[in-house]
N, C-alpha and C positions, 0 to 999 in steps of 0.2 A: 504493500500500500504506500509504504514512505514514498518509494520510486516516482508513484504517479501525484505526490503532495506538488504544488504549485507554490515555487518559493517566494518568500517576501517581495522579494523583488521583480518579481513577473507582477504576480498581482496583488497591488499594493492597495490597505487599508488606512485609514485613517485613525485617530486616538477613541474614534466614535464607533468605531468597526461597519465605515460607509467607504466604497468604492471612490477610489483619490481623487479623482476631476470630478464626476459628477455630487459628491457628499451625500449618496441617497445609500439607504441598508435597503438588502433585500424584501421585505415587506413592506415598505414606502414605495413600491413602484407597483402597477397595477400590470395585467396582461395587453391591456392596449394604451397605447402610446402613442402622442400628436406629435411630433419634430416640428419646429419652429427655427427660425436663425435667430432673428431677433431678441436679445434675451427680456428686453420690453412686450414681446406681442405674448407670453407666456399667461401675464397677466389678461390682456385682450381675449384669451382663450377662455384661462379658468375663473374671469368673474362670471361665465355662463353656466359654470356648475352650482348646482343647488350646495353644495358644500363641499371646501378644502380643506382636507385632513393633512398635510403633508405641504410644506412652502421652504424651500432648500436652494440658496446658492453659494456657489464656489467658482470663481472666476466669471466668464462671460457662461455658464450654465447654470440655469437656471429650471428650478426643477419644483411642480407644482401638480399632488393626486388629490384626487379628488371624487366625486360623483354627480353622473345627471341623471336624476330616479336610481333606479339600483345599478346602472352600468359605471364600472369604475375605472375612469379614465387618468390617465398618470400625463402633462404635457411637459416637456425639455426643451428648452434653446441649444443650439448648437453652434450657434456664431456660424462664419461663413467658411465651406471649403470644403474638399474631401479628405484634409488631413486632420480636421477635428469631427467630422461624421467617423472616420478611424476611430478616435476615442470613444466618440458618442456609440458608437453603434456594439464594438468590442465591452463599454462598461454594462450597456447595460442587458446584455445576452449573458455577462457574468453572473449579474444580479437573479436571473434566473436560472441561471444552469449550472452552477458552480455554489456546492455549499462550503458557505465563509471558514463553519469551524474546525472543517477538516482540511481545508483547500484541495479538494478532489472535484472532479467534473462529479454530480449526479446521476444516476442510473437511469434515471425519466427524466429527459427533458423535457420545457417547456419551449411552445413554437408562440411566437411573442407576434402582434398584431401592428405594426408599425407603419405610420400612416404622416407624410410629410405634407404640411398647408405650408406654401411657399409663395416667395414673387418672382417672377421672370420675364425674360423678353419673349418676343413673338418671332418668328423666321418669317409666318409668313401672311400673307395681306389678308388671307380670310379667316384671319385668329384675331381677332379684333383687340384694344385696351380693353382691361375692365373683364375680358373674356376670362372664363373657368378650363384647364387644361390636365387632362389626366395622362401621365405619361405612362404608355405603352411598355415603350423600353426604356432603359435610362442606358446611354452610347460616352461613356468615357474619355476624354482626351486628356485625362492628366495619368499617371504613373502610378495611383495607389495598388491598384487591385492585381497588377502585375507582381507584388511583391507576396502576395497569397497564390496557394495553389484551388485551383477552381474546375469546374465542369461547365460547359455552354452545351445546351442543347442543338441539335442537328438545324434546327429554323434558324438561331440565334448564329449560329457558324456563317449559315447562307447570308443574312442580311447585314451581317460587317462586313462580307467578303465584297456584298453589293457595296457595301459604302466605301471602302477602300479602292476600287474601280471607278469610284464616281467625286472624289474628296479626294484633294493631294495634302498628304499631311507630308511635311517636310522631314527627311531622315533626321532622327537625333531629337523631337521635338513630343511626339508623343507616341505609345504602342496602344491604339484604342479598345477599348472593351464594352460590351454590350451585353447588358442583363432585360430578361422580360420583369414585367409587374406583373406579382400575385393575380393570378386569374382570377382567385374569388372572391377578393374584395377590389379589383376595377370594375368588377360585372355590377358590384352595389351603384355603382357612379356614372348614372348613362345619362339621365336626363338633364339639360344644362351645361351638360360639360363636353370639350370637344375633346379627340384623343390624338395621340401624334408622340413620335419618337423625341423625348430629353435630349439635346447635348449638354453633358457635364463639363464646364470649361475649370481650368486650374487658375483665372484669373478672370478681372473685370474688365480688362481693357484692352490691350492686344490680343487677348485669346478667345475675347472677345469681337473683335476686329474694329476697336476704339482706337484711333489713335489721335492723341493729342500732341505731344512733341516727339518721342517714341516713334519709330519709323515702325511698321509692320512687317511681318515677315510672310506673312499668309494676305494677302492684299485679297486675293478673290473668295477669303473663306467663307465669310457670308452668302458670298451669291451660288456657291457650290450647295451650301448644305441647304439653302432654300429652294432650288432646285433640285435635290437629290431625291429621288423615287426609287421603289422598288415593290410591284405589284401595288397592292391598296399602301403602303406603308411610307409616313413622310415625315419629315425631319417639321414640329411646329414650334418647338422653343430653346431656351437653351438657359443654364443658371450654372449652379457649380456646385450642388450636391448629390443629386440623384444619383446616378452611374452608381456612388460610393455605397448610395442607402442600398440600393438593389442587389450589389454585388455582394457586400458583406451578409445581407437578407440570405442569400442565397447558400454563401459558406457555411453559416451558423444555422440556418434552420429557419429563418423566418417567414413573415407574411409581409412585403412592405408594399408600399403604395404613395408616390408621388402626387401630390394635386397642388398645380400655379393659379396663382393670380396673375393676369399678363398686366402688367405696369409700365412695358413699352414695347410700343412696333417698330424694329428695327427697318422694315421693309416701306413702310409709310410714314416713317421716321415722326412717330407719335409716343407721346407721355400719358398717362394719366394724367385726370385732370383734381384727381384725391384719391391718391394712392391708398390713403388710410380707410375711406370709406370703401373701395373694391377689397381692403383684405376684411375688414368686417363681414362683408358681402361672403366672398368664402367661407369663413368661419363658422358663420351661422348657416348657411346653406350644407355644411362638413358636417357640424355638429349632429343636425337632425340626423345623419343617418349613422353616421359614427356612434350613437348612443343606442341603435337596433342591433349592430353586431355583436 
C-alpha cells in the first residue's frame, strides 16, 4: 500500500487539510461544478442559490457550494488559461477520487459533472454578440494536454486531421489537440444555444490574431479557422480554456461541458454593448437547467 501512498509533495494539503490552490476539503465540493474565470462572476453565480454552505478563497480561486432546491451545486473561478484549468481541473478530481487520509486513489471513483459558463469571441458572422454557444469540441493550440498521455476517438483523429489540412499552424508554435463534449449533458442544451467547435488559444492577442505593436506570426489565422469546415462541423469561437476542461474531463473521468457568452465578433468586428448583462443572460438561462441534472 505505502508504494501506491501519494507523497507530500505531489499532492499537497494545506494546515486545514484542503487541496493547496483551491482551499476546499473534500466534502465542500459538490458532484456538479460551474467553472467561471472570473473570480468576481463566482459571486454572480451563487447569489442564485437559495443557500451557500461553503465560500472559500485562495489566490485568484474562488470557490463557493451551495444549493438550488435540493441540487447541490459547488461554483470555482479559474482565472484565465489552460495552465491554471491544469490546476483547477487536477485539484478538484483529487477532491473526489483521492482519499486525503491515506493519500491513495479510491477504489470507486467519482465521475464529477463539470460544466464551464464563459465569455468568448465569435469566428463567425452568424454567431451573433450577446449569442449563447455550446462547444462541440474544445480544439487546443496551446501545449498542455500534450504533456499527459490520452486517447482521441476515431471521429476526433479525423477532424484534426481535417483541420490540420485546412489551418497552417506554424512548426514550433503549437501541437493541436481536440477533445469532444460530454454527449449527455450538451444534449440538455439545445434550445437557444448555437453549437460549433472551441479554439483554445494560449493567449489574448497574437494567438488570438490581435495585434497591436507585436507583429503577428499567423496573419491569416482568423480567416482560416472561420473558414474551416469539415462535413456539418465548424470552427464558431474561440477563448483559452476549453480544449484544457475537455481534455483533462476526458483523462480523469469526467463529464464537462463548455457554454460562451459571445462578447465579440471578430468577423463583424463587434462588442457587446453590456457585457455584464449577456453573462447574467447565460447564467440564469444555465442555471435552470443545471439544477435538473
Amino acid at each position: 500500500m505505502e508504494n501506491n501512498r501519494i507523497a507530500e509533495s505531489e499532492l499537497i494539503l494545506n494546515n486545514r487539510g484542503a487541496v493547496y490552490h483551491l482551499d476546499v476539503r473534500p466534502e465542500e465540493l459538490a458532484d456538479t461544478i460551474i467553472t467561471v474565470g472570473d473570480p468576481d462572476r463566482v459571486e454572480v453565480v451563487s447569489k442564485h442559490f437559495d443557500k451557500v454552505e461553503v465560500s472559500r478563497q485562495h489566490r485568484e480561486f474562488v470557490t463557493h457550494t451551495g444549493y438550488i432546491g435540493k441540487k447541490r451545486i459547488t461554483v470555482v473561478s479559474t482565472g484565465i488559461g489552460t495552465d491554471n484549468i491544469d490546476i483547477v481541473l487536477n485539484e478538484l478530481d483529487a477532491l473526489a477520487n483521492i482519499d486525503f487520509a491515506s493519500r491513495t486513489i479510491k477504489s470507486q471513483l467519482t465521475a464529477l459533472k463539470v460544466i464551464r459558463l464563459g465569455t468568448s469571441g465569435s469566428l463567425q458572422g452568424s454567431v451573433p454578440v450577446d449569442s449563447f454557444v455550446v462547444s462541440s469540441h474544445g480544439l487546443g493550440l496551446d501545449n498542455l494536454l500534450p504533456w499527459y498521455q490520452f486517447e482521441n476517438t476515431a471521429a476526433e483523429k479525423d477532424l484534426l486531421a481535417a483541420f490540420g489540412k485546412q489551418v497552417v499552424i506554424q512548426p514550433g508554435s503549437a501541437k493541436p489537440t481536440l477533445f469532444s463534449a460530454s454527449e449527455a449533458l450538451a444534449n440538455q442544451f439545445k434550445d437557444g444555444y448555437h453549437t460549433g467547435i472551441t479554439i483554445t488559444c494560449p493567449g489574448f492577442y497574437a494567438p488570438q490574431g490581435r495585434a497591436l505593436r507585436g507583429k503577428l506570426s499567423h496573419p491569416d489565422l482568423l480567416d482560416q479557422l472561420t473558414a474551416f469546415t469539415d462535413g456539418a462541423h465548424f470552427i464558431s469561437n474561440f477563448e483559452m480554456e476549453t480544449s484544457a476542461i475537455y481534455g483533462l474531463g476526458r483523462i480523469l473521468g469526467h463529464d464537462c461541458l463548455s457554454i460562451s457568452v459571445i462578447v465579440a465578433n471578430r468577423v463583424k468586428k463587434e462588442f457587446s454593448k453590456d457585457g455584464g448583462a449577456a453573462v447574467e443572460a447565460l447564467i440564469q438561462k444555465s442555471l435552470g437547467i443545471i439544477e435538473k441534472l
